[in-house]
C-alpha positions in Angstrom: -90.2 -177.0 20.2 -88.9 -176.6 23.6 -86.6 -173.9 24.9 -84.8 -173.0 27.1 -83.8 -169.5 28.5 -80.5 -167.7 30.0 -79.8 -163.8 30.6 -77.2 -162.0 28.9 -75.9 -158.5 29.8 -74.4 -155.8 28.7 -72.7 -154.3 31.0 -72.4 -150.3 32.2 -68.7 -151.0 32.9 -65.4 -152.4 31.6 -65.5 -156.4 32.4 -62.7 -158.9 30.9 -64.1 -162.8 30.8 -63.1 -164.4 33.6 -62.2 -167.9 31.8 -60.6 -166.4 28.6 -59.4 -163.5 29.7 -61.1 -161.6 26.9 -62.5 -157.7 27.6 -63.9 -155.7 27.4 -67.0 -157.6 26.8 -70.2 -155.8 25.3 -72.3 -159.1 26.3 -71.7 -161.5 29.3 -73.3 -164.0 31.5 -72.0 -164.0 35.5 -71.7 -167.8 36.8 -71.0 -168.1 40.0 -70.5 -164.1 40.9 -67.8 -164.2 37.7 -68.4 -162.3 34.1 -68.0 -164.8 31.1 -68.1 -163.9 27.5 -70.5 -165.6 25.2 -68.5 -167.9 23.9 -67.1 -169.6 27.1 -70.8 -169.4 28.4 -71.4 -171.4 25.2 -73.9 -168.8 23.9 -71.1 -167.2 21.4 -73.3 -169.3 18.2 -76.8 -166.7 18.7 -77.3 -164.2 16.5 -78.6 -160.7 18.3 -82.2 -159.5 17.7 -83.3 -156.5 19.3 -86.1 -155.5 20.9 -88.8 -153.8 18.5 -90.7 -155.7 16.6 -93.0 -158.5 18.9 -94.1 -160.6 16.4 -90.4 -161.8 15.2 -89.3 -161.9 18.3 -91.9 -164.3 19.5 -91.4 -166.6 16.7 -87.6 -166.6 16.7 -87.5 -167.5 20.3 -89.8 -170.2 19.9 -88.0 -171.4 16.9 -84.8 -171.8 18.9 -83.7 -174.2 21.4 -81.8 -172.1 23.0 -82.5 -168.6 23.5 -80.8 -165.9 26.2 -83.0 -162.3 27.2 -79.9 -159.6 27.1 -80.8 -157.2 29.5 -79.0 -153.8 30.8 -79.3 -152.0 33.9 -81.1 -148.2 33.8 -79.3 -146.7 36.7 -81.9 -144.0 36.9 -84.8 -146.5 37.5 -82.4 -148.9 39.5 -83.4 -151.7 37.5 -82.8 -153.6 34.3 -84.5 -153.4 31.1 -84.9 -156.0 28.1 -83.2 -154.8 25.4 -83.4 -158.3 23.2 -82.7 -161.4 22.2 -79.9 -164.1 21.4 -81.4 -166.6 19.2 -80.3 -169.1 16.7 -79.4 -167.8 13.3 -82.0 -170.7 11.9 -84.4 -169.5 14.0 -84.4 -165.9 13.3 -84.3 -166.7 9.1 -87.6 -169.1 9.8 -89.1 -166.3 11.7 -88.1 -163.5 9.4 -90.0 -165.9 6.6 -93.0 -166.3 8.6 -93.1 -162.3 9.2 -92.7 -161.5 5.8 -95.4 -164.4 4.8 -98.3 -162.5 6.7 -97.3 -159.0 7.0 -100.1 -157.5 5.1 -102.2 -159.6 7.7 -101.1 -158.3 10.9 -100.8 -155.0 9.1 -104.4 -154.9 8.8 -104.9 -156.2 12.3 -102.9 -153.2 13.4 -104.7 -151.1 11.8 -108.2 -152.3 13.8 -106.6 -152.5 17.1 -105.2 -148.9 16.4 -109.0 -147.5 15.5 -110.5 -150.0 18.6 -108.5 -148.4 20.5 -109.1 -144.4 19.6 -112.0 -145.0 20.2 -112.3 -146.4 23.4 -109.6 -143.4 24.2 -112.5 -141.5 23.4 -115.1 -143.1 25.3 -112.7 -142.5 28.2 -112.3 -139.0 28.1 -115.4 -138.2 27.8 -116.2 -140.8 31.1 -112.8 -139.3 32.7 -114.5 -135.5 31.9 -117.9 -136.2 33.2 -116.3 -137.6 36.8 -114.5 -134.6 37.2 -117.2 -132.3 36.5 -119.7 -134.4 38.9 -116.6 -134.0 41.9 -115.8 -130.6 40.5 -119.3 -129.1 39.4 -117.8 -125.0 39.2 -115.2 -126.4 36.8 -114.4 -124.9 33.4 -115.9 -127.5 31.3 -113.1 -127.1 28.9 -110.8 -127.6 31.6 -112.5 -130.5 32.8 -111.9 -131.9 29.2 -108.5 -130.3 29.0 -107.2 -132.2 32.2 -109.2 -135.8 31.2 -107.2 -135.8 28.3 -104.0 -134.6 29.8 -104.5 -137.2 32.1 -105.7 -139.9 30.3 -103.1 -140.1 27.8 -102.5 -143.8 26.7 -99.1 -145.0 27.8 -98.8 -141.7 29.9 -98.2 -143.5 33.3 -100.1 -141.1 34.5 -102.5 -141.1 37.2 -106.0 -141.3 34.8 -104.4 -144.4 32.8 -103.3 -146.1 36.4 -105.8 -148.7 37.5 -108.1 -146.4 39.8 -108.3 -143.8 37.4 -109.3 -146.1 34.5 -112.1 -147.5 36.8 -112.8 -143.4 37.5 -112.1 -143.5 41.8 -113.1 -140.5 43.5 -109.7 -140.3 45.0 -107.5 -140.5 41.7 -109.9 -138.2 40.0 -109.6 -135.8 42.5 -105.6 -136.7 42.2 -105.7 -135.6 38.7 -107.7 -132.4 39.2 -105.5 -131.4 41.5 -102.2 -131.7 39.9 -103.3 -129.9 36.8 -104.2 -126.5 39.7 -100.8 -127.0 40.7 -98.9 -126.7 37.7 -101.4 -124.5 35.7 -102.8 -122.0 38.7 -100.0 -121.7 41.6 -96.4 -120.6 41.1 -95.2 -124.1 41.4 -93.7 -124.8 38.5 -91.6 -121.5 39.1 -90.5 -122.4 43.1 -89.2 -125.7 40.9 -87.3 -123.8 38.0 -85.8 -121.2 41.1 -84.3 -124.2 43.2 -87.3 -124.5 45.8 -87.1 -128.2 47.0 -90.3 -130.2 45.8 -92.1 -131.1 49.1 -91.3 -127.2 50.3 -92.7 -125.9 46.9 -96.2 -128.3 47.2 -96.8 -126.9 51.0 -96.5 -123.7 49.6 -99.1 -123.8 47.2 -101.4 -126.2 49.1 -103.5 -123.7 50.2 -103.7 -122.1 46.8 -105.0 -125.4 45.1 -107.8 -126.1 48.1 -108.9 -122.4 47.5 -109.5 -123.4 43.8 -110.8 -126.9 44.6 -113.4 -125.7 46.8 -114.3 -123.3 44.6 -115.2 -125.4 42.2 -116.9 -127.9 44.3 -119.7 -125.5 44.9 
């Protein structure tokens, strides 16, 4: 079935609707620079699913005819995150019905995705730890392992899980390496906690973590 797609949000401030008058309003849609509640932006018949399970979501949206993303604004990012959906109350029973018809199913897929993917975490590490001992031959080969898996947490962000680390680039291995000798063999962490702004604290210790770098180069 077709749909079709608005955005809804919910707002970080106080907002009254500008055609009804109505406020404050936990939802709106802005047409034309102006807030309007749900139901003078003729959305006020979806029901509200949020975010969290992918399956119903997907299903319910494609279900409905009309559907609306509600999103909100993380001021600390500077951007705005999904945090649902409005969707037709038909179209959220039929989905919940299909959910609940195969949920041993995807249960199961779960569960193979979930070991697939320990053990290709593995696989990884132990790639991840073998780079950095073939840049950084003197190191500690528990600490070679220690910062792989620091590193190449899943869903981390961090610089072994970014594209160039997963393919195992000289220059985000080396990346990795050395912010594990900052935080775990200079006194940055402590310039940090006493107030020490962060580009004054990292020339500090720069010469401290190329000491230990070429060190274990050798």
């Amino acid at each position: 079935m077709p749909s079709a797609s608005r955005v809804v949000v919910e707002p970080l401030r106080r907002h009254r609707c500008a055609a009804c008058r109505r406020g404050p309003l936990p939802k709106l849609v802005v047409e034309d620079g102006a807030p309007l509640c749900l139901d003078c932006a003729d959305l006020g018949h979806l029901v509200y699913l949020p975010r969290g399970d992918a399956a119903l979501t997907r299903r319910a949206r494609e279900a409905s005819t009309l559907w609306a993303v509600v999103v909100r604004r993380d001021r600390r990012r500077a951007r705005y995150e999904r945090r649902g959906v409005l969707v037709e109350p038909a179209a959220l029973a039929r989905a919940e019905q299909a959910c609940r018809a195969d949920a041993g199913a995807r249960a199961a897929r779960r569960a193979r995705d979930a070991v697939r993917r320990a053990a290709d975490d593995v696989r990884f590490r132990a790639a991840l730890t073998a780079r950095i001992l073939l840049l950084f031959p003197g190191c500690p080969p528990e600490r070679a392992a220690a910062i792989a898996a620091h590193t190449g947490l899943r869903g981390s962000g961090r610089v072994g899980r970014s594209a160039a680390g997963r393919a195992l680039d000289e220059g985000a291995v080396t990346a990795a390496v050395r912010a594990s000798v900052r935080h775990l063999d200079t006194g940055y962490d402590a310039l940090l906690a006493a107030g020490t702004p962060r580009r004054q604290a990292r020339a500090r210790v720069a010469p401290a973590i190329e000491a230990v770098l070429e060190s274990w180069r050798r």
